[in-house]
C-alpha positions in Angstrom: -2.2 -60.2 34.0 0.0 -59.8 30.5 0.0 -61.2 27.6 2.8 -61.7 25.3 2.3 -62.1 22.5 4.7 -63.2 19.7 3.1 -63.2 15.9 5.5 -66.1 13.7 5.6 -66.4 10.2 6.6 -69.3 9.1 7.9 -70.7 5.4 5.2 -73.2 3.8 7.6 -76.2 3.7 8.8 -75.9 7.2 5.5 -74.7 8.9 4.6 -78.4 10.3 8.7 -79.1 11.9 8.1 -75.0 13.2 4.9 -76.1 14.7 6.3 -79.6 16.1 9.3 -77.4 17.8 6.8 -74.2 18.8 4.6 -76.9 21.0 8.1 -78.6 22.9 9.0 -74.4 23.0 5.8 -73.6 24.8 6.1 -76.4 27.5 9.4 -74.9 28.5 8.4 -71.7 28.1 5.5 -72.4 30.6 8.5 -73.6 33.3 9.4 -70.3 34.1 8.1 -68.5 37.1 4.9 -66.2 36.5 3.8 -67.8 32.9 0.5 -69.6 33.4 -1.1 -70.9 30.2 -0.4 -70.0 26.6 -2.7 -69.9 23.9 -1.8 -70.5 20.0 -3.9 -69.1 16.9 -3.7 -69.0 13.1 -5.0 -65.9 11.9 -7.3 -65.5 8.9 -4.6 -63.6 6.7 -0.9 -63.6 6.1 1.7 -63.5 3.6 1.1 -66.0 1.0 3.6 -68.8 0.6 4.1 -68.6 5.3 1.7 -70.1 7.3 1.6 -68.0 10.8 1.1 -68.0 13.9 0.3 -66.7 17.2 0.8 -66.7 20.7 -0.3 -65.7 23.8 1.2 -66.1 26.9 -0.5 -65.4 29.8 2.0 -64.0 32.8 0.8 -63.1 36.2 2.3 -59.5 35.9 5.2 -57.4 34.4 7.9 -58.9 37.1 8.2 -61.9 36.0 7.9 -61.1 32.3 11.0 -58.5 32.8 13.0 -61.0 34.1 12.2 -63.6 31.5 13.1 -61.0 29.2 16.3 -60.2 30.9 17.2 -64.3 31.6 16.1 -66.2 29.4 14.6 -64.9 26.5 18.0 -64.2 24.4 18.4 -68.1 24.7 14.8 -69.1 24.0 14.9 -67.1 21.0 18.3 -68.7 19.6 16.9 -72.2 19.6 14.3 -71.4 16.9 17.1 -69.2 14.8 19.6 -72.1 15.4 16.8 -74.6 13.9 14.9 -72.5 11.1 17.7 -70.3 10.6 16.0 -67.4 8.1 12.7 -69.9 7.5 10.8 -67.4 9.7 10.1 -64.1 10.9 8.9 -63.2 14.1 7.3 -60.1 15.8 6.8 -59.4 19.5 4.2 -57.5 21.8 3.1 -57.0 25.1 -0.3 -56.5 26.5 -1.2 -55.1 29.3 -4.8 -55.9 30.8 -7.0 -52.7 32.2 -10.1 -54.3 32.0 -11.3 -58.2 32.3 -15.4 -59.0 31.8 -17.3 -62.3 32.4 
């Protein structure tokens, strides 16, 4: 399993239309082969004046998350620039599992 992860921060007066959009995003983000569930969080500290947000997409291994990133992600990532132009700032990561506990 991977996770990526991609932190968003996100202009107060646009934050709830960002959010609206991120859900619709997530659904079709979850239509590609090898991403299994996603998980979104608001962290405890930010930038005053952007709200944030994070999340996690589970993928079922580093395969289909290359090709993601070689496909699709360049046009995935123009839809929120094409809505929110410079309203937000985003930062990516990827997380590779060693160890899993019950």
């Amino acid at each position: 399993m991977v996770i990526y992860e991609v932190n968003a921060a996100v202009d107060e007066d646009v934050a709830p239309a960002y959010e609206a959009w991120l859900h619709g995003h997530i659904r079709q983000m979850l239509a590609f082969d090898g991403f299994v569930r996603a998980s979104v969080f608001t962290p405890d500290s930010g930038a005053p004046g952007r709200r944030h947000f994070t999340v996690h997409y589970h993928v079922s291994d580093r395969t289909h998350l290359d090709d993601y990133l070689r496909r699709h992600a360049a046009a995935m990532r123009a839809d929120g620039i094409n809505r929110f132009g410079d309203r937000f700032a985003t930062d990516r990561r990827i997380l590779s599992e060693i160890a899993a506990f019950e």
